[in-house]
PyMOL CGO cylinders between C-alpha atoms (Angstrom):
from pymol import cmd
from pymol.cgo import CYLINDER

trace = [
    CYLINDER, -3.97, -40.69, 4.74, -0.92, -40.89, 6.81, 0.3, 1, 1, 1, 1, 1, 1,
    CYLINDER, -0.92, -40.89, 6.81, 1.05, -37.18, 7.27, 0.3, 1, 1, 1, 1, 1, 1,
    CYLINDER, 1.05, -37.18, 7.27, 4.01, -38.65, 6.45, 0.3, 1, 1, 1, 1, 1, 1,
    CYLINDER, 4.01, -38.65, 6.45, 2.62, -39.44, 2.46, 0.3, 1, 1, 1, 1, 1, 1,
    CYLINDER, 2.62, -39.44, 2.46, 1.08, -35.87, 2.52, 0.3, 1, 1, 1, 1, 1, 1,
    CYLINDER, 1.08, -35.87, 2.52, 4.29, -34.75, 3.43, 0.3, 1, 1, 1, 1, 1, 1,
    CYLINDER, 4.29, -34.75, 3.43, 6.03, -36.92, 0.64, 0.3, 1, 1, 1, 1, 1, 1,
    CYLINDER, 6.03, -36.92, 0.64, 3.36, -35.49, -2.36, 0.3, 1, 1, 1, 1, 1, 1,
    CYLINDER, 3.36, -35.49, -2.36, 4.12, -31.70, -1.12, 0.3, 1, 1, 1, 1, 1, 1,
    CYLINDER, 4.12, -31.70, -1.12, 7.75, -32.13, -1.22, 0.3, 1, 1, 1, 1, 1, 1,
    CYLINDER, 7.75, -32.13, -1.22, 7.92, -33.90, -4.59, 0.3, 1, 1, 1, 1, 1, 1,
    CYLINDER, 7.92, -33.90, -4.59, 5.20, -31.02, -6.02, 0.3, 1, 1, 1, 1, 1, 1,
    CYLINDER, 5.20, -31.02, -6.02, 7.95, -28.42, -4.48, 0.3, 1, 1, 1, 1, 1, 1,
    CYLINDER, 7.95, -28.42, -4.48, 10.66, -30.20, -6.14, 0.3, 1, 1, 1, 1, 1, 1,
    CYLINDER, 10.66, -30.20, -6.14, 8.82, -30.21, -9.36, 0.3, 1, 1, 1, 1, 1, 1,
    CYLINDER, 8.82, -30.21, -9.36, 7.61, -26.98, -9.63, 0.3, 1, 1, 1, 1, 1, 1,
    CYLINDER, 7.61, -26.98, -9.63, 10.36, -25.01, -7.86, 0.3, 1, 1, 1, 1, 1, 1,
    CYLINDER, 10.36, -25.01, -7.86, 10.80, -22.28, -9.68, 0.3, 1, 1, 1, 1, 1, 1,
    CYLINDER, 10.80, -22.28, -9.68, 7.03, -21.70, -9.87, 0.3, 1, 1, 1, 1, 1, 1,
    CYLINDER, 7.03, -21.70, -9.87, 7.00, -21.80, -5.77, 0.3, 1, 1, 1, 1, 1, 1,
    CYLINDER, 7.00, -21.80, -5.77, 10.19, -19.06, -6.30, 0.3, 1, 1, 1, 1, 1, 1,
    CYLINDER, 10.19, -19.06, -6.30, 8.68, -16.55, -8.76, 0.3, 1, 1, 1, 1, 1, 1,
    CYLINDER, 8.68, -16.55, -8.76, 5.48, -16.41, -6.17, 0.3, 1, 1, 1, 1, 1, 1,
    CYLINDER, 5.48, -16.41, -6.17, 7.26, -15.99, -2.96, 0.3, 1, 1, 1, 1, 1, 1,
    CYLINDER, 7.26, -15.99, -2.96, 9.34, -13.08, -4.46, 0.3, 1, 1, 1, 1, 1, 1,
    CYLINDER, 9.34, -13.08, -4.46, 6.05, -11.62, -5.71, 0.3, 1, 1, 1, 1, 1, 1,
    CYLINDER, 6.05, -11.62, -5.71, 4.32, -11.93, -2.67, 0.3, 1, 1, 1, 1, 1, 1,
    CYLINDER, 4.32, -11.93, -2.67, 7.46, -10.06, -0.87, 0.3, 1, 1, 1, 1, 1, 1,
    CYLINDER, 7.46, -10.06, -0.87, 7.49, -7.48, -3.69, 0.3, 1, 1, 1, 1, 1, 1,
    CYLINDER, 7.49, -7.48, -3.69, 3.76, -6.56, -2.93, 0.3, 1, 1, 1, 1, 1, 1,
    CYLINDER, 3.76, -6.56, -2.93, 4.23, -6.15, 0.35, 0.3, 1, 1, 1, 1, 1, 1,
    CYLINDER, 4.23, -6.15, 0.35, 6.99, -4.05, -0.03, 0.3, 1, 1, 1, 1, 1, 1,
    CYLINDER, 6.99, -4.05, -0.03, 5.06, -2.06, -2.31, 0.3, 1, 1, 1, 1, 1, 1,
    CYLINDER, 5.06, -2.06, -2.31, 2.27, -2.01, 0.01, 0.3, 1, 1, 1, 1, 1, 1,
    CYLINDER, 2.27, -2.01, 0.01, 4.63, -0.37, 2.97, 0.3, 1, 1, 1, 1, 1, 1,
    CYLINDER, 4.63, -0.37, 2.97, 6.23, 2.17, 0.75, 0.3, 1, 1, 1, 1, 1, 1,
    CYLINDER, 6.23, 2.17, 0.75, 3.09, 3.43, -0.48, 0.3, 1, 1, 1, 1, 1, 1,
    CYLINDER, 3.09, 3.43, -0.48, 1.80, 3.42, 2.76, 0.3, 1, 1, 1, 1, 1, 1,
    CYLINDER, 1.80, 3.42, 2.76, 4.92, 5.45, 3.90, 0.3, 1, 1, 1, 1, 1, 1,
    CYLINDER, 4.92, 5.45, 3.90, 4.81, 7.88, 1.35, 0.3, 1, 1, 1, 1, 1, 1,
    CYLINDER, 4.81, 7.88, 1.35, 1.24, 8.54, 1.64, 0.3, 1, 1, 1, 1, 1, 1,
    CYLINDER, 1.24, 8.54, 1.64, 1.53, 9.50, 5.18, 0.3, 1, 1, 1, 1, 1, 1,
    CYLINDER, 1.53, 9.50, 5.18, 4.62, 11.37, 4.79, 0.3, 1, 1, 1, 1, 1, 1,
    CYLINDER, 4.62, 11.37, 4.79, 3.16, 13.47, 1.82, 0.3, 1, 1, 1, 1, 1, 1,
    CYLINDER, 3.16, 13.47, 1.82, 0.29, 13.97, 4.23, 0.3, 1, 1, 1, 1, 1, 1,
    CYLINDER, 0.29, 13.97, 4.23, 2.43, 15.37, 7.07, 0.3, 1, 1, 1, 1, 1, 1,
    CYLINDER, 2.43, 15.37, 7.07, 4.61, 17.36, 4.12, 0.3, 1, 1, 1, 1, 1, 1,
    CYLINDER, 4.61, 17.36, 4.12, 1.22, 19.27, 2.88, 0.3, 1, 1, 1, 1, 1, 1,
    CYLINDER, 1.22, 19.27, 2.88, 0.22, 20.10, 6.44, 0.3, 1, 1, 1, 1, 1, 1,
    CYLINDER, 0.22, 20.10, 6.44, 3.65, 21.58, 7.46, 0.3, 1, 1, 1, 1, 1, 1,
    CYLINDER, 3.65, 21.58, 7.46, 3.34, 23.68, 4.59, 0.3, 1, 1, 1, 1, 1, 1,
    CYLINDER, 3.34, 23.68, 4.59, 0.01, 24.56, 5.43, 0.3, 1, 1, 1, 1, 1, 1,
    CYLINDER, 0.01, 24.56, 5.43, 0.06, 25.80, 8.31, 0.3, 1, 1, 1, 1, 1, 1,
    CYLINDER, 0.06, 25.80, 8.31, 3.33, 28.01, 7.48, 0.3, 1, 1, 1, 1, 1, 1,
    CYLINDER, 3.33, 28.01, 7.48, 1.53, 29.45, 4.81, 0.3, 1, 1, 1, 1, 1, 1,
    CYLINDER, 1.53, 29.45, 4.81, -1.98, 30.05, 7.22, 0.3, 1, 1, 1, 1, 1, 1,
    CYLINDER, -1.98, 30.05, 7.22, -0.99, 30.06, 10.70, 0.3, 1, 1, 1, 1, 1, 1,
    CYLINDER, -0.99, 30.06, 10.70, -4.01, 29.39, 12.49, 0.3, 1, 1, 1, 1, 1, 1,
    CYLINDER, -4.01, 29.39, 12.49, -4.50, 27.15, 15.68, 0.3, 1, 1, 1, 1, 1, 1,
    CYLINDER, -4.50, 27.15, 15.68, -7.46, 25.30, 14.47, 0.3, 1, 1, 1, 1, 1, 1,
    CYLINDER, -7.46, 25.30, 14.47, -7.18, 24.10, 10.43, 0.3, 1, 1, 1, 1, 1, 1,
    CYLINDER, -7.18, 24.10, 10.43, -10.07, 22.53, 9.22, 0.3, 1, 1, 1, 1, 1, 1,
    CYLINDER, -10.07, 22.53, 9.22, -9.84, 20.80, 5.34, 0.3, 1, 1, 1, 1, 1, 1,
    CYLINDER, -9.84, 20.80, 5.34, -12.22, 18.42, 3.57, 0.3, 1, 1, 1, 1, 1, 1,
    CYLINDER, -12.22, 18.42, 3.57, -11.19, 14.58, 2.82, 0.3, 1, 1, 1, 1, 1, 1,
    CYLINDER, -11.19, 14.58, 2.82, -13.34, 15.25, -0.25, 0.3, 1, 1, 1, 1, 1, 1,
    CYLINDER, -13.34, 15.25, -0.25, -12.95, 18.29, -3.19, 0.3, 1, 1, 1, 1, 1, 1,
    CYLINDER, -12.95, 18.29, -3.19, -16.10, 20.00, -3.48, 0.3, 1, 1, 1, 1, 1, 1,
    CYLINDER, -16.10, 20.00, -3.48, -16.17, 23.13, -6.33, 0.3, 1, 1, 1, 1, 1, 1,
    CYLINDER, -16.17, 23.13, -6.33, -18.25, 25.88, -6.13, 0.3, 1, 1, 1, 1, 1, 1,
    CYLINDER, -18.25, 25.88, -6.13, -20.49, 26.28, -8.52, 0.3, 1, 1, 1, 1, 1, 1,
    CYLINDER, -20.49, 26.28, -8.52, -19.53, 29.94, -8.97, 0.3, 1, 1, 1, 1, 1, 1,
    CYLINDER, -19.53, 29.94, -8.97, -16.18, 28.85, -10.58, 0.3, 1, 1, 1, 1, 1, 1,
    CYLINDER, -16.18, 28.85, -10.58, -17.88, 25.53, -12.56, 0.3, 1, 1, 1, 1, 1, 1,
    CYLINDER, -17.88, 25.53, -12.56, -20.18, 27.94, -14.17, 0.3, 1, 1, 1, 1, 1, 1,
    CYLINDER, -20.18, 27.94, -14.17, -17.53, 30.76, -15.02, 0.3, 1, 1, 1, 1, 1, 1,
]
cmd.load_cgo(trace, "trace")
């Protein structure tokens, strides 16, 4: 099959669903936005919580947990 007639068939499928090709470009740009501005505010929430942190312990060395763990003194109280 010659590229030109592939290149004929995708054109006339563009033409004919256009607004289809549209509505999932702008999604696809939406998500990604999305995906950056979470990213974003996740890190700056991150850096937030620290800086209060460490002006509420100063300490040179902070170590936290990426995971909650409860002790079982207050689950059983």
């Amino acid at each position: 099959m010659p590229l030109s007639h592939i290149a004929m068939l995708a054109s006339g499928d563009l033409r004919a669903r256009r607004t289809r090709y549209l509505l999932l470009v702008i999604v696809i740009a939406v998500g990604s936005a999305l995906m950056v501005a979470l990213s974003t505010i996740s890190v700056g929430t991150k850096i937030y919580v620290q800086d209060q942190l460490y002006q509420i312990f100063p300490a040179d060395i902070l170590i936290y947990s990426q995971s909650i763990d409860i002790p079982n003194a207050f689950v059983n109280a």
